[in-house]
C-alpha positions as a Markdown table, in Angstrom:
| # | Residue | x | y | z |
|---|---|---|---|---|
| 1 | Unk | -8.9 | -13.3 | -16.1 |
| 2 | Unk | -8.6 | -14.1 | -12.4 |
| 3 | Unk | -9.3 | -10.9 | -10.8 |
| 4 | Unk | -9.0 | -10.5 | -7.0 |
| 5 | Unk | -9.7 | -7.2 | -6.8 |
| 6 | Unk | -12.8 | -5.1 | -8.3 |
| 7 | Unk | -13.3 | -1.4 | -7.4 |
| 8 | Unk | -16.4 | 0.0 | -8.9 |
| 9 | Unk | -17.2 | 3.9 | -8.9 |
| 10 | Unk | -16.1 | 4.0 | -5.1 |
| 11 | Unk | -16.7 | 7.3 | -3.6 |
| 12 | Unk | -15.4 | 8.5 | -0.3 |
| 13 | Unk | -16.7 | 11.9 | 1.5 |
| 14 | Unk | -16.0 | 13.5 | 5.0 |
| 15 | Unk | -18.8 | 15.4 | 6.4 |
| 16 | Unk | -17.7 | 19.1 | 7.4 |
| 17 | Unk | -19.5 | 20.7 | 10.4 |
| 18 | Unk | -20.5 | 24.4 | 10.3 |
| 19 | Unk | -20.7 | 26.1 | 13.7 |
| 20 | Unk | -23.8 | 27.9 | 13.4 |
| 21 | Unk | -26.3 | 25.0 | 11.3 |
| 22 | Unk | -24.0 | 22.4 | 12.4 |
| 23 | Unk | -24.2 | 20.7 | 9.0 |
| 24 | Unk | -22.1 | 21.5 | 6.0 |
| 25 | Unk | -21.9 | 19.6 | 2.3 |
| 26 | Unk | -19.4 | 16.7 | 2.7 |
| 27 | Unk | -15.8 | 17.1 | 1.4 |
| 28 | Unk | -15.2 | 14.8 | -1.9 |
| 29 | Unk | -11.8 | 12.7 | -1.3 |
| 30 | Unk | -12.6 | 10.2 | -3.9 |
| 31 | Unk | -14.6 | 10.3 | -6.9 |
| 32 | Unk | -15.8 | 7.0 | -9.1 |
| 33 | Unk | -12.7 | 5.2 | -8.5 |
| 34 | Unk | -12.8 | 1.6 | -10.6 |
| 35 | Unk | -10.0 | -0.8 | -11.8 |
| 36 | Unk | -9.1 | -4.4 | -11.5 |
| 37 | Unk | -6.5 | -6.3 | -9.8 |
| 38 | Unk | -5.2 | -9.9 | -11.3 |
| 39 | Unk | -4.2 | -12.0 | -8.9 |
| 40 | Unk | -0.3 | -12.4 | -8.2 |
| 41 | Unk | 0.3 | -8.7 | -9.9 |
| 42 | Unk | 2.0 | -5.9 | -8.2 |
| 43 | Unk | 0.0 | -2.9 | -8.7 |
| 44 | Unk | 1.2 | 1.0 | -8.3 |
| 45 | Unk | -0.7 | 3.8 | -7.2 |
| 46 | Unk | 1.0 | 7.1 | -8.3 |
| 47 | Unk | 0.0 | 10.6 | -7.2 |
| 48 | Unk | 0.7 | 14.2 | -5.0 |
| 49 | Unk | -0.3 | 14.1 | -1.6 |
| 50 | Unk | -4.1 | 14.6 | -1.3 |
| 51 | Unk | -4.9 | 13.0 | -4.1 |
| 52 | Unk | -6.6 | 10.2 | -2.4 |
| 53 | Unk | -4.0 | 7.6 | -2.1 |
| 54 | Unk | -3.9 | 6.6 | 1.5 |
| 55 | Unk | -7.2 | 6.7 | 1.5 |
| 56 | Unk | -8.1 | 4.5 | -1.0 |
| 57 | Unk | -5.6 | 2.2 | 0.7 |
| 58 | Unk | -7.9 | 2.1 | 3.9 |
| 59 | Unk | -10.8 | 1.9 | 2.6 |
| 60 | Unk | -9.3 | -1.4 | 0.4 |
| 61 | Unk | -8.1 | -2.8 | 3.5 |
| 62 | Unk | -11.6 | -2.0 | 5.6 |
| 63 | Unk | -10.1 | 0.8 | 7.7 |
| 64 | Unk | -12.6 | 3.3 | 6.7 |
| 65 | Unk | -15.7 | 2.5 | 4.7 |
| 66 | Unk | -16.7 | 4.0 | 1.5 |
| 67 | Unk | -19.2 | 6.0 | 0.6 |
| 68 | Unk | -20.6 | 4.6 | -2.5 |
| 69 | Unk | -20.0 | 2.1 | -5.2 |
| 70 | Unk | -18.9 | -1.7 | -4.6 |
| 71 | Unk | -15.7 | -3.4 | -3.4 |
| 72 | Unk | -15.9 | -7.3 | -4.5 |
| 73 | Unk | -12.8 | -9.0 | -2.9 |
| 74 | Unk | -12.4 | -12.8 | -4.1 |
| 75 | Unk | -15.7 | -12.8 | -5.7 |
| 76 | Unk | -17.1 | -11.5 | -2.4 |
| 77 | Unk | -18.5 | -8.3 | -0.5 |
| 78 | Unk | -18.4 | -10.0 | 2.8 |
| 79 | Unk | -14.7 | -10.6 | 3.0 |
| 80 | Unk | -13.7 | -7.8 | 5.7 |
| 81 | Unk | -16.3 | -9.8 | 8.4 |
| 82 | Unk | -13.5 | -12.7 | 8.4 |
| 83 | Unk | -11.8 | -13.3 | 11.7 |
| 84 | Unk | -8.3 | -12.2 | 9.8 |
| 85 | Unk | -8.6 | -9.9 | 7.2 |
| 86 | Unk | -7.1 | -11.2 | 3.9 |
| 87 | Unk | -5.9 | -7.4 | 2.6 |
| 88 | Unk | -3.6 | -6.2 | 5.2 |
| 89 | Unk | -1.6 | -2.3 | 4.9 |
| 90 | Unk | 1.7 | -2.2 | 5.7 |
| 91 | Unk | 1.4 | 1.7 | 6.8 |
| 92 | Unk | 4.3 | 4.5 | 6.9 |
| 93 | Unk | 4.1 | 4.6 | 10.7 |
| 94 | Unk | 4.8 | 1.2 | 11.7 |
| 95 | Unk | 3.6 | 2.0 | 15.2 |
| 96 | Unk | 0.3 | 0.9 | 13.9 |
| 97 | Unk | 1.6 | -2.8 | 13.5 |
| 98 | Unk | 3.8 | -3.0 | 15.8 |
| 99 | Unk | 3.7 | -2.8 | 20.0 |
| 100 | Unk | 6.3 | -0.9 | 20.9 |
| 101 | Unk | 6.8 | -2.6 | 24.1 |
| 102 | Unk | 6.5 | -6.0 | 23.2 |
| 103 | Unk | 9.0 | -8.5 | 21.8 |
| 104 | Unk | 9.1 | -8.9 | 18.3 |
| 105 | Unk | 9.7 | -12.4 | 18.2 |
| 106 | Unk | 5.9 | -12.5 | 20.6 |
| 107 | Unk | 4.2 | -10.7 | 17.8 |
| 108 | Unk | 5.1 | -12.7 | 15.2 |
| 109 | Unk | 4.3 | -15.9 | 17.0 |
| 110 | Unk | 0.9 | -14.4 | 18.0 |
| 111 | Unk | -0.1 | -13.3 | 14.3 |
| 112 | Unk | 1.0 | -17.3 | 13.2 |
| 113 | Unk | -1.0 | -18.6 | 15.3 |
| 114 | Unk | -4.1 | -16.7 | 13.9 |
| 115 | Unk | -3.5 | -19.5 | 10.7 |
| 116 | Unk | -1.4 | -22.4 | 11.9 |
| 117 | Unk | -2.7 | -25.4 | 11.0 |
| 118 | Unk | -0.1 | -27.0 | 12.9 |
| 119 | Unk | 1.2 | -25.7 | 16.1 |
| 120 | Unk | 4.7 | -28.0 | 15.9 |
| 121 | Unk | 5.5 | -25.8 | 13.0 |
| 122 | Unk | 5.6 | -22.5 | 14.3 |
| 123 | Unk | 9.5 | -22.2 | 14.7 |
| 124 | Unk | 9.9 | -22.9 | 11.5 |
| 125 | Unk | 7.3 | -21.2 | 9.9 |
| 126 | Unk | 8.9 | -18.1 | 12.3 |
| 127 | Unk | 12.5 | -18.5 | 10.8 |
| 128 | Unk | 11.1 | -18.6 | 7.1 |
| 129 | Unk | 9.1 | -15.2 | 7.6 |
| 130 | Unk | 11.8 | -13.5 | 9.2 |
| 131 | Unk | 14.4 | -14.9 | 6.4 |
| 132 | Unk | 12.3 | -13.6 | 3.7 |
| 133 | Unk | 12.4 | -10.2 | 5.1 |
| 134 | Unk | 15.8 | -10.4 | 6.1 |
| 135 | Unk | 15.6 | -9.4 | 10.0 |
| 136 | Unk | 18.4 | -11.3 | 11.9 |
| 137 | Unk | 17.8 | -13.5 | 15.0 |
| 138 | Unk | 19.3 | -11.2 | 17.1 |
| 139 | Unk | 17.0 | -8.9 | 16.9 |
| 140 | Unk | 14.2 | -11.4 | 17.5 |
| 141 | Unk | 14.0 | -10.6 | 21.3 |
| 142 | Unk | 14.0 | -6.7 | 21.0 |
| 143 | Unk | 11.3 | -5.1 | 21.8 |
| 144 | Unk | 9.2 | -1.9 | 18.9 |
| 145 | Unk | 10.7 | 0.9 | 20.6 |
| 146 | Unk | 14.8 | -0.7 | 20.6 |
| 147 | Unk | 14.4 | -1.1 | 16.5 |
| 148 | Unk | 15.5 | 1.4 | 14.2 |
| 149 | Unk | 12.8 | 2.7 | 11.8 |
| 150 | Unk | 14.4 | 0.1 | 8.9 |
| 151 | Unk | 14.5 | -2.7 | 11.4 |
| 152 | Unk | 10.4 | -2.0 | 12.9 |
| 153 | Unk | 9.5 | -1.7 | 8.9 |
| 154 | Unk | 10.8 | -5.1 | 8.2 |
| 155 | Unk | 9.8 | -6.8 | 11.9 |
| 156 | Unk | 5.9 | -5.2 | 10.7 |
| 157 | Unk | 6.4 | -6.4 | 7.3 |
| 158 | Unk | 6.9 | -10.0 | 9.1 |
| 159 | Unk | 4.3 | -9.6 | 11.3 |
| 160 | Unk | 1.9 | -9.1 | 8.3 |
| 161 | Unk | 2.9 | -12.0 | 6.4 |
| 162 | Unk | 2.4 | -13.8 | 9.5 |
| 163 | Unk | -1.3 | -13.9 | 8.9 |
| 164 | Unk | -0.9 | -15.1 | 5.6 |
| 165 | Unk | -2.7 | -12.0 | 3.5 |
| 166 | Unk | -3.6 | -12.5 | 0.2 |
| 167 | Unk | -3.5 | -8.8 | -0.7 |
| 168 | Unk | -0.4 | -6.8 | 0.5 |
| 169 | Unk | -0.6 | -2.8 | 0.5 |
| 170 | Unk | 2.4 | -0.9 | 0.9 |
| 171 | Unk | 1.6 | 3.0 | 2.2 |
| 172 | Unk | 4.7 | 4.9 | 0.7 |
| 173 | Unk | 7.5 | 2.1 | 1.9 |
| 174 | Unk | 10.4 | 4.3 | 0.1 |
| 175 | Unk | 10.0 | 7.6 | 1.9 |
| 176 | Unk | 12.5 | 9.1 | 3.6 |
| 177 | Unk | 15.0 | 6.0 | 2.7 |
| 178 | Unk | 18.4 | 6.6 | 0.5 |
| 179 | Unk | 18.8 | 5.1 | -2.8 |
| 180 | Unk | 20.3 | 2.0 | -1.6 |
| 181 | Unk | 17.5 | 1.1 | 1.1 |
| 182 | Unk | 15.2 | 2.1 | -1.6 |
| 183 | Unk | 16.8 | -0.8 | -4.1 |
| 184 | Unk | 16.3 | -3.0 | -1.2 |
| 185 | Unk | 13.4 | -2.7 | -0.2 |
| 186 | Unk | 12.5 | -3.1 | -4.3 |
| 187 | Unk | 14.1 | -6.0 | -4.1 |
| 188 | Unk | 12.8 | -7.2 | -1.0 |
| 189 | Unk | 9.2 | -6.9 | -2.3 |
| 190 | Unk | 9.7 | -8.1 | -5.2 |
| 191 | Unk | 10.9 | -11.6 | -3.5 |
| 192 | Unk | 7.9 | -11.5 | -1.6 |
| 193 | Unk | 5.4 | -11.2 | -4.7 |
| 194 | Unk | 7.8 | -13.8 | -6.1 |
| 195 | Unk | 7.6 | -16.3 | -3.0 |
| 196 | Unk | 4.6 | -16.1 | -1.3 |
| 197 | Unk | 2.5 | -14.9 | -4.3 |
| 198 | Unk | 0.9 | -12.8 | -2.7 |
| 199 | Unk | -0.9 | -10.0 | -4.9 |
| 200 | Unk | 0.5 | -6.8 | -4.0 |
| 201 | Unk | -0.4 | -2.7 | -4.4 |
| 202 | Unk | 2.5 | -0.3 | -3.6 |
| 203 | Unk | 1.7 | 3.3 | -3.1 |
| 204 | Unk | 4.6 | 5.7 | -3.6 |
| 205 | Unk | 5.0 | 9.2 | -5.0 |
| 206 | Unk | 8.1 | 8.6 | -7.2 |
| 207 | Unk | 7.0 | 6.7 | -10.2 |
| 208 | Unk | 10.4 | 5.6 | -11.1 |
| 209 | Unk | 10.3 | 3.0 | -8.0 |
| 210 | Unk | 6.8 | 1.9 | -9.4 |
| 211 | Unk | 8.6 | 1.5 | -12.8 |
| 212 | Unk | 11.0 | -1.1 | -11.3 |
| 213 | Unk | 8.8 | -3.1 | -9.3 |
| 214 | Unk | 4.9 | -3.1 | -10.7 |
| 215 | Unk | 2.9 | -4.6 | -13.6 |
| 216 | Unk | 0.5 | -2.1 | -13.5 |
| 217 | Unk | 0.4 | 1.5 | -12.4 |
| 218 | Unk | -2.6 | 4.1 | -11.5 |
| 219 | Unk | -1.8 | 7.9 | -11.6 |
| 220 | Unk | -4.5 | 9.4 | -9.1 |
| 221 | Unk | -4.7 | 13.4 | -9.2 |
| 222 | Unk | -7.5 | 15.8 | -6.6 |
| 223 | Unk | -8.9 | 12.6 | -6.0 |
| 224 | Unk | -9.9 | 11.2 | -9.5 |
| 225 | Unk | -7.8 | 8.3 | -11.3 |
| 226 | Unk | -6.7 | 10.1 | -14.5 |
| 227 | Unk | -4.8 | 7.4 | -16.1 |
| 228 | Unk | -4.2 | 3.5 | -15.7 |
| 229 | Unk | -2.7 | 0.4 | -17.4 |
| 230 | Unk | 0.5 | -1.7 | -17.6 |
| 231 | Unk | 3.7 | 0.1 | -17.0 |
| 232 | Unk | 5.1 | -0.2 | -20.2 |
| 233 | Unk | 2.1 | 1.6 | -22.2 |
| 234 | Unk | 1.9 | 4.2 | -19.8 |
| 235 | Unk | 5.7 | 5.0 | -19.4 |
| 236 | Unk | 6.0 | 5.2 | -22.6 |
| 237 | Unk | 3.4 | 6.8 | -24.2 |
| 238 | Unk | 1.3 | 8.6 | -21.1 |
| 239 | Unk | -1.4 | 10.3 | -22.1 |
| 240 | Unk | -2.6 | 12.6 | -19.2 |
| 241 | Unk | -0.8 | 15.9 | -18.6 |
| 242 | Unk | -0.3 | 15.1 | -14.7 |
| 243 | Unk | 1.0 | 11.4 | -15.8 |
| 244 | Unk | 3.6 | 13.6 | -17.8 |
| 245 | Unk | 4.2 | 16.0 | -15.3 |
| 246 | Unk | 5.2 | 13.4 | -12.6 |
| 247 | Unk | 7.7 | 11.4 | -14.9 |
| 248 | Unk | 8.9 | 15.0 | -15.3 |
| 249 | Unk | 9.1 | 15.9 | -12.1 |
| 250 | Unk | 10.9 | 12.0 | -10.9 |
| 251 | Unk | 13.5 | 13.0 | -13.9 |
| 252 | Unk | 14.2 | 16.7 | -12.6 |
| 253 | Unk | 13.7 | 17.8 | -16.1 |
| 254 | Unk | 10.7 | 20.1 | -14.9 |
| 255 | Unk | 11.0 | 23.6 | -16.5 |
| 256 | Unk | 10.0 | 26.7 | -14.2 |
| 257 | Unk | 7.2 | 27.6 | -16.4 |
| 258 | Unk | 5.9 | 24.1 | -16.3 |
| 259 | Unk | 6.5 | 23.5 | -12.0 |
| 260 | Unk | 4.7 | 27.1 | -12.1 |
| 261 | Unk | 1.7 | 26.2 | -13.9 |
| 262 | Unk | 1.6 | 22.9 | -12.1 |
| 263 | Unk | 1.2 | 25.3 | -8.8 |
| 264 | Unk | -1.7 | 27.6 | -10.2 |
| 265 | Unk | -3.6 | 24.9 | -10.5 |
| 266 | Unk | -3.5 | 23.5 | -7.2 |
């Protein structure tokens, strides 16, 4: 197989200080998280908030570092010392892509030149990036704060495919969208994968998106994953209660005693 991705038992803690010894046993956020990523797949990460999610998504795209186990990236540990890192996170806040008071049209042209090989080609290397995420010319010259939230998520998502990543990660892309911008932005990815190949892992909590657009889906509950493998096999046959409960809970067809016992055990 021609794996990109290997996580192996990776464990993430935060360290918790106490006011009187000043030390305190750390928190456990992750716990032996492993799988494996195929190259060109589109990957889904599934799961309540606090399970870990986020999280993992940092620590895959160098953000944070681990605790314990091993990342290998491209047959290599070493990858995140590159001058442009290969994973790049395209997170809910795109204030943490994009400047707000810069031109969009500067940033993009910035981030190409990270990998042009050829500087004549930038124009046209710009137009083809902001075609493929469908942001129209006239908005080239606005500047991060004169976008609407749609328009900056798209002029980020440009910005990122810029620097030519080899492994997209999408922090929760469909929240607080409508049904239609959802399908879009299914769509959108979807064309991405499709064009630029790049290998992609989309976190979201409604696993009925995931459905639609991934090969592959992990369900992650308190930290632990509790079930993976393609989407078919696990949409129709899950085998974990929480897998269950979420497909449940996506469906509205969540009875009270079962939402209520989902509660007591939080």
């Amino acid at each position: 197989m021609n794996e990109l991705l290997i996580a192996e038992n990776i464990n993430y803690s935060v360290s918790r200080s106490n006011l009187f010894s000043g030390k305190k046993p750390g928190k456990e956020i992750l716990k032996n998280i492993s799988f494996r990523l195929e190259r060109g797949k589109i990957l889904g990460i599934a799961g309540e908030s606090g399970s870990g999610k986020t999280t993992l998504a940092k620590i895959l795209a160098g953000v944070i570092s681990y605790s314990g186990g091993k990342l290998i990236f491209n047959r290599s540990e070493e990858w995140q010392k590159t001058k442009v890192n290969p994973v790049q996170i395209l997170f809910q806040n795109n204030g943490e892509i994009l400047n707000p008071f810069r031109e969009v049209n500067e940033i993009i042209e910035e981030a190409i030149l990270l990998k042009a090989q050829n500087k004549k080609d930038i124009q046209s290397e710009k137009k083809k990036i902001f075609d493929s995420v469908n942001f129209p010319e006239h908005l080239w010259n606005r500047k991060g704060f004169e976008l609407s939230g749609g328009e900056q998520q798209r002029a980020a998502l440009a910005r990122i495919l810029a620097v030519k990543p080899e492994l997209l990660i999408l922090d929760e892309p469909f929240s607080a969208q409508d049904a239609e911008s959802q399908l879009n932005l299914l769509n959108l990815f979807k064309e991405i994968n499709k064009v630029y190949g790049i290998t992609t892992i989309c976190i979201a909590h409604n696993v009925n998106i995931l459905k639609k657009l991934c090969d592959e889906i992990i369900i992650m509950y308190k930290g632990e994953i509790v079930e993976k493998g393609a989407i078919e096999k696990i949409f129709s046959q899950p085998g974990h209660p929480y897998t269950k409960f979420l497909m449940k809970a996506d469906s509205f067809e969540l009875s009270y005693e079962e939402l209520k016992a989902e509660f007591e055990n939080l």
